[in-house]
C-alpha positions in Angstrom: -16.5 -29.3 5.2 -18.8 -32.8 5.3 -21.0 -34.5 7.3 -21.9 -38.2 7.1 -25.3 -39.8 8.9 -26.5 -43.0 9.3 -29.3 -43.9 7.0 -32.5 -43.8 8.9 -33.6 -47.4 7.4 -30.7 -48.8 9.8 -30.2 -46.3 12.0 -34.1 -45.0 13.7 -32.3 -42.1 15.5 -30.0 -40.9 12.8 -30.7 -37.3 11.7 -32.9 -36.8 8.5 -32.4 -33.3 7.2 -35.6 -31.0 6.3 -34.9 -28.0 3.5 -37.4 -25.6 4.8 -39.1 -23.7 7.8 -42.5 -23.1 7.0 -45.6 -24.9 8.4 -44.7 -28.7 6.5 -41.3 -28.6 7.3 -42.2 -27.4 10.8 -44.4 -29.8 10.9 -42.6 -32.8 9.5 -39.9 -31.9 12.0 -42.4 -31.8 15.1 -44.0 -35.7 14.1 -40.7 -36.6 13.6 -39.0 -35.9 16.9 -42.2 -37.2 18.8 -41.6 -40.3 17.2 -37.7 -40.4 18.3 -36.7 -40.2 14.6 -33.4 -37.2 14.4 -33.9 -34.5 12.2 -32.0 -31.5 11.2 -34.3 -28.6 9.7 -32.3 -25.7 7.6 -34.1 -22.6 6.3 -32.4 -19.7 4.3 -34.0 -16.4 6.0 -32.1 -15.2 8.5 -35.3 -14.6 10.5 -39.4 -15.2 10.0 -40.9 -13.6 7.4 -43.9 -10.9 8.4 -45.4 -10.8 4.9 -49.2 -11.5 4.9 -50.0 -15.7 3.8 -52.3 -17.9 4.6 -54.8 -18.0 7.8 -57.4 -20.3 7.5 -57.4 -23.2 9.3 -59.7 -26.6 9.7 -60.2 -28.8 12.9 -57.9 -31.2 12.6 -55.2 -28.4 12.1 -56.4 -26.4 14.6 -56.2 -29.8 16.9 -52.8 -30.4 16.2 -51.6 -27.3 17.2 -53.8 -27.4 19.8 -51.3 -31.1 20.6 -48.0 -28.8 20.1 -49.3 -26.5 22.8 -50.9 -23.9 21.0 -54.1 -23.3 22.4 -53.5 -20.3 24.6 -52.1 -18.5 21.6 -55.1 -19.8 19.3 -57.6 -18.2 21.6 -55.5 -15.5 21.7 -54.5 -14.8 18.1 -57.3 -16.8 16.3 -60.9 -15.9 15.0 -64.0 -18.2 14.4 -65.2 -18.5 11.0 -68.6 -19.3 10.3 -69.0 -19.5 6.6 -68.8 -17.1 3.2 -71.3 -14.7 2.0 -70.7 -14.2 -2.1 -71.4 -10.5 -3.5 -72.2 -9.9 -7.3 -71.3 -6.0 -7.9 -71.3 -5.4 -4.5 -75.0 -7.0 -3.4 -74.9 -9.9 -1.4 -76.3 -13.1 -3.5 -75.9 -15.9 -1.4 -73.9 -17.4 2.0 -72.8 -20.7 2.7 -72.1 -21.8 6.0 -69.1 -24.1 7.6 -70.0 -27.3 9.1 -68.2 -26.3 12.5 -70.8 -28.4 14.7 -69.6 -25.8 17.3 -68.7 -22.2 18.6 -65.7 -23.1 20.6 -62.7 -21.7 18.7 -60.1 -24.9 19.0 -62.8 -27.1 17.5 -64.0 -25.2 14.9 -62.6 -23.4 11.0 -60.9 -20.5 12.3 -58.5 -17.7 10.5 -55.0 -17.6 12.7 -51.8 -15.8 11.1 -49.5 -18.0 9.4 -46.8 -16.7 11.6 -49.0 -17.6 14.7 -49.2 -21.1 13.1 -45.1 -21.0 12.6 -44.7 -19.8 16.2 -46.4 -22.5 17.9 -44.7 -25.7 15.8 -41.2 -24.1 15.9 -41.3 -23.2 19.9 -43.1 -27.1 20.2 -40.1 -28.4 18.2 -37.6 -26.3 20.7 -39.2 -27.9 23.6 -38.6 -31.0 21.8 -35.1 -30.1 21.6 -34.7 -29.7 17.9 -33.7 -25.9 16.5 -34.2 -24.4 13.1 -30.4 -24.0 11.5 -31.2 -20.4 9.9 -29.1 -18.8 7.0 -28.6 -22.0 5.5 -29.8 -22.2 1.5 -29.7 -25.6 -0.6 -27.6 -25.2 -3.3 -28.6 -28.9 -5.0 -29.0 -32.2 -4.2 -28.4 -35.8 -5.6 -30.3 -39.0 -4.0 -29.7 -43.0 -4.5 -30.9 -45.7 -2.4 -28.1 -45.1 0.2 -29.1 -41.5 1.2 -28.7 -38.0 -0.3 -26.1 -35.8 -0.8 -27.0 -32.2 -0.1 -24.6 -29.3 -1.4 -25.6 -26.3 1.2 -24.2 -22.6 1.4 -24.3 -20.1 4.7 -22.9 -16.5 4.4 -19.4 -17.8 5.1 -19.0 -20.9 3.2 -20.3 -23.7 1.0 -20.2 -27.2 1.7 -21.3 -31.0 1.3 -23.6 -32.2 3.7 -24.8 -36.7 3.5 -28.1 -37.8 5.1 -30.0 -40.4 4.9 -33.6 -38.9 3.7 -33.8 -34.9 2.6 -37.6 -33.8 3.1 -37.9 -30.9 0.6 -40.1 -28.5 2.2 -38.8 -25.6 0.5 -41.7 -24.1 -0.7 -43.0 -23.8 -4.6 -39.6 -22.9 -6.2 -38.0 -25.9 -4.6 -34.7 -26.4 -4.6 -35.1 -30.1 -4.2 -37.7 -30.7 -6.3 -35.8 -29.2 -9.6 -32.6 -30.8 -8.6 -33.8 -34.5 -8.5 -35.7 -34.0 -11.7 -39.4 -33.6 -10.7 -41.3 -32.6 -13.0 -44.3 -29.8 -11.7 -46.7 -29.4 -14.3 -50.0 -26.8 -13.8 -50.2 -23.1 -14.4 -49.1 -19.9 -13.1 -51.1 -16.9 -13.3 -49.9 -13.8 -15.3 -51.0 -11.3 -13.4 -49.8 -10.6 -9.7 -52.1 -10.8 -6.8 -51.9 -9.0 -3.4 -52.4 -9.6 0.2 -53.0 -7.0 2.8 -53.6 -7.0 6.3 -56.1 -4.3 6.7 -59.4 -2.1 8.2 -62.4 -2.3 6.5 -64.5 0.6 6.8 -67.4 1.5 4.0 -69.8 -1.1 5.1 -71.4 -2.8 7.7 -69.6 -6.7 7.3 -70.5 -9.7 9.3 -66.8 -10.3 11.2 -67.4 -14.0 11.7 -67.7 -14.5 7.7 -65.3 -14.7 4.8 -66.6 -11.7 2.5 -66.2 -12.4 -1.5 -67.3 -9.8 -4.1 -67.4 -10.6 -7.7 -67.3 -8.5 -10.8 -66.9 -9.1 -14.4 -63.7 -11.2 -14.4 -62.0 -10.2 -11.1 -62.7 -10.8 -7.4 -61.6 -9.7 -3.7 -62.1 -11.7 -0.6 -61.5 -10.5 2.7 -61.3 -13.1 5.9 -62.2 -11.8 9.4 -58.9 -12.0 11.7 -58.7 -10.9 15.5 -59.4 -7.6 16.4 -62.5 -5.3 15.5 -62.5 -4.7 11.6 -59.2 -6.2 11.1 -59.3 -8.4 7.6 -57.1 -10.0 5.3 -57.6 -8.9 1.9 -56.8 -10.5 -0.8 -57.1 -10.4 -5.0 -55.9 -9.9 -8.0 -53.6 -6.4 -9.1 -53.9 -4.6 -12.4 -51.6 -5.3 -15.2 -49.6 -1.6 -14.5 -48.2 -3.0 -11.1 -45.3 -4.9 -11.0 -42.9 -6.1 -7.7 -40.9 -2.6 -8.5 -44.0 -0.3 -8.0 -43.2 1.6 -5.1 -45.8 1.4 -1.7 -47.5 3.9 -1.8 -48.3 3.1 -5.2 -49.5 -0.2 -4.5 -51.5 0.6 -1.7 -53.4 3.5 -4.0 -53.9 0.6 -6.4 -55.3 -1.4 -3.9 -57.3 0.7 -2.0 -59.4 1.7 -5.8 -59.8 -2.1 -6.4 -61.7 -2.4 -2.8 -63.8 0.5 -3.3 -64.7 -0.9 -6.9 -65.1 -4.3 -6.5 -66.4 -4.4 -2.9 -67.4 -0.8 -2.0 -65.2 -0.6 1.1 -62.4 1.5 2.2 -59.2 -0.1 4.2 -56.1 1.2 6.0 -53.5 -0.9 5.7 -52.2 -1.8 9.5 -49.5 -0.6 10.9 -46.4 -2.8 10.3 -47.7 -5.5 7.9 -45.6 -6.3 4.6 -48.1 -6.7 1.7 -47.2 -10.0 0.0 -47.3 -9.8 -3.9 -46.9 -12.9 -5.7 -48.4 -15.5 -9.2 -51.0 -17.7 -8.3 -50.6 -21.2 -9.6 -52.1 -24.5 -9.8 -49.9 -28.0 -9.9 -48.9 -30.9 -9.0 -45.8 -33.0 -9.1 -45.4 -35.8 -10.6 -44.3 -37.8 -7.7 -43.8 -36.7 -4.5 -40.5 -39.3 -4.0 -37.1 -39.9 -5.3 -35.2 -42.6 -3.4 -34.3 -41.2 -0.1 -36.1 -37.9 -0.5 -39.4 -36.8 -0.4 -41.3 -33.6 -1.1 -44.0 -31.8 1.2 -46.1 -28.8 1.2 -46.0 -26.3 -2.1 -43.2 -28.2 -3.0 -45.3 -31.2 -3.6 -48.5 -29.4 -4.7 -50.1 -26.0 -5.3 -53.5 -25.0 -5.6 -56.1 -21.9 -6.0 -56.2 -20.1 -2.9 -59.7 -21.5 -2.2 -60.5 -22.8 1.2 -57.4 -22.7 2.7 -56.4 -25.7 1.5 -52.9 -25.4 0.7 -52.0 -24.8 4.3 -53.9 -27.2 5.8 -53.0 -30.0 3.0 -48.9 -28.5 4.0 -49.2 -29.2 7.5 -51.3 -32.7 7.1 -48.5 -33.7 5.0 -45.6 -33.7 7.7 -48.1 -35.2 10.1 -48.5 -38.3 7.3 -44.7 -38.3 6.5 -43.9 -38.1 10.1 -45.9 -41.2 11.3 -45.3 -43.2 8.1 -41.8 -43.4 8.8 -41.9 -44.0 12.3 -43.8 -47.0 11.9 -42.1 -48.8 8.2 -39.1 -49.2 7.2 -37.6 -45.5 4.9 -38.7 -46.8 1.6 -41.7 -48.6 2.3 -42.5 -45.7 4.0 -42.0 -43.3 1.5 -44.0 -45.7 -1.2 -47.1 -45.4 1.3 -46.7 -41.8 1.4 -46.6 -41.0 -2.2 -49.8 -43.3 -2.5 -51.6 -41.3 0.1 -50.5 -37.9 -0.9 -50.6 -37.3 -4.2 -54.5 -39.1 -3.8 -55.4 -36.7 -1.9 -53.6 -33.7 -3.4 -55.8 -34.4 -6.5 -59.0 -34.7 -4.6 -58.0 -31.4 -3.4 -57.4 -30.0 -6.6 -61.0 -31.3 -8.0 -62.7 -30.5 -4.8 -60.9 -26.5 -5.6 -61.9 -26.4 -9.4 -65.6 -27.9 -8.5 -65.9 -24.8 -5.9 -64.3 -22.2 -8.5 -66.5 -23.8 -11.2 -70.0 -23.2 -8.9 -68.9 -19.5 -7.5 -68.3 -17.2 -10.7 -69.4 -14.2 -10.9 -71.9 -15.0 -13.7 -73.5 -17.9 -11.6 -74.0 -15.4 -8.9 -75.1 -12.7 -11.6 -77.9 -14.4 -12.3 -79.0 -15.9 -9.2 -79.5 -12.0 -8.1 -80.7 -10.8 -11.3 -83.4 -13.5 -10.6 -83.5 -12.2 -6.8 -84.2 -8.6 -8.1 -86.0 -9.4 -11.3 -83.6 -8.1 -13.6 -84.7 -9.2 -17.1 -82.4 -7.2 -19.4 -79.1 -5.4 -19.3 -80.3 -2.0 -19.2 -82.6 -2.9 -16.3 -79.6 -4.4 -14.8 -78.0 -0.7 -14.5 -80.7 0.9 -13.3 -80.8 -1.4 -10.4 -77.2 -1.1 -9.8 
């Protein structure tokens, strides 16, 4: 079974196909269709994924969600964030406040679930008339100046599918990426990291902060979300746990590193998978191949800082969106690789400067200075 589509340089409405359901494709696929360009977006879940992910969102994210509809489920769903407060074995140092200019939730950083976020650009895109093909995973691809040639597979069948551009939003394993040859150098982390949706009891915490507490080597942050003590925390695991280690266990493992490192209890909440992944850090060589384009973690990855993966996702189907509804495909996807991958690595510096300046022996000393700690042993007795 084969499909054959116009290529979009000749052909403004013929469909360009998206690999990928999360917030860039989503979002690719929204710009897209506002602009009268076709799309086609295939994802391989069967349904949504509930695992915790990201939440933190800035303005001009918030605002263009707030365009797709989404403001009755931001004020709903979404919690104002005013700034971080940094702990150094479990004493507040130091807090740094967001330039929000305001209180009013649609204008300001606010925390939102990603599957909030996912909701309100995939019921935007239905209204637009475009639907998410489900069950469909990409298999490989091959591009050439003519289009792209996508070999896909559902639960009954595999087949050939040609289109004109392929936007790989397929997330940090991509498909596309590794079948046109993209190199994606950087790093990934050893060790696994963990995020839970969660109470926090313990402590007294300020709900309209992000919370980070440092010890020797290892940190937890928690991020307010809606509803009273409801957090998101997040951090790395010890080397014992692995993606077999049963729930229970994990969630023992998880509640000693929160008393530890930040002296609070949680309870998970009720119906909330806990996501356990690698953290990594790259970027791709180029975000372009002719007729396909990458977008998202498929493009870029970086330290879960600031929420800046997200927010660079989601402004990268905005900037792919308009580019090509307003030049021809390949001039088009030239601009966007220029504008992109700029900006991808003034994320990544702006990530590592922020890494570099909050560690927990920066902040060690800042309170031992604050306490007049002169000496280890002194140090100790304080604690």
């Amino acid at each position: 079974m084969s499909e054959t589509f116009f290529n979009p340089k000749s052909d403004a409405h013929s469909p360009i196909v998206i690999i990928g359901a999360g917030p860039s494709g989503l979002a690719t696929a929204v710009t897209l269709t506002k602009h009268l360009l076709s799309c086609k977006v295939f994802d391989k879940a069967l349904t949504k994924s509930d695992a915790t992910k990201a939440t933190g969102l800035h303005p001009e994210t918030t605002q263009f969600l707030i365009e797709c509809g989404g403001a009755d489920k931001i004020l709903k769903n979404g919690h104002l964030l005013l700034g971080n407060k940094m702990y150094a074995d479990q004493q507040l140092v130091t807090e740094e406040i967001f330039d929000n200019g305001t209180d009013d939730l649609l204008a300001s950083n606010i925390s939102l679930e990603q599957s909030i976020t996912e909701q309100i650009l995939e019921a935007h895109l239905n209204n637009l008339g475009v639907g998410v093909e489900r069950g469909v995973e990409l298999q490989n691809v091959t591009s050439d100046t003519t289009g792209a040639t996508l070999l896909l597979k559902n639960a009954q069948q595999q087949w050939q599918h040609r289109a004109g551009l392929v936007v790989g939003a397929d997330g940090i394993n991509s498909t596309t990426r590794t079948s046109l040859n993209i190199e994606c150098p950087g790093s990934t982390s050893e060790a696994l990291s963990f995020a839970i949706d969660c109470e926090v009891y313990g402590r007294e915490l300020s709900h309209d902060f992000c919370h980070r507490f440092f010890r020797v080597g290892e940190t937890i942050t928690l991020v307010p979300m809606r509803g009273d003590r409801n957090f998101k925390l997040t951090g790395k695991l010890p080397g014992d746990i692995t993606r077999e280690t049963p729930q229970d266990e994990l969630i023992a493992a998880i509640q000693q590193l929160a008393d530890y490192r930040g002296g609070i209890e949680i309870i998970p909440r009720t119906g909330r998978q806990i996501a356990v992944y690698r953290i990594s850090k790259q970027i791709a060589e180029t975000f372009i191949r002719p007729s396909a384009v990458l977008v998202g973690d498929a493009a870029h990855v970086f330290l879960p800082i600031g929420g800046n993966g997200l927010n660079t996702a989601i402004g990268d189907g905005i900037t792919l969106g308009k580019l090509l509804a307003s030049f021809p495909a390949e001039q088009a996807l030239h601009e966007y690789n220029a504008q992109r991958m700029e900006y991808a690595h003034q994320v990544k510096a702006d990530v590592m400067e922020r890494k570099e300046k909050w560690h927990y022996r920066s902040l060690r000393q800042r309170l031992d200075a604050k306490l007049g700690v002169t000496s280890i042993a002194e140090r100790q007795y304080k604690l």
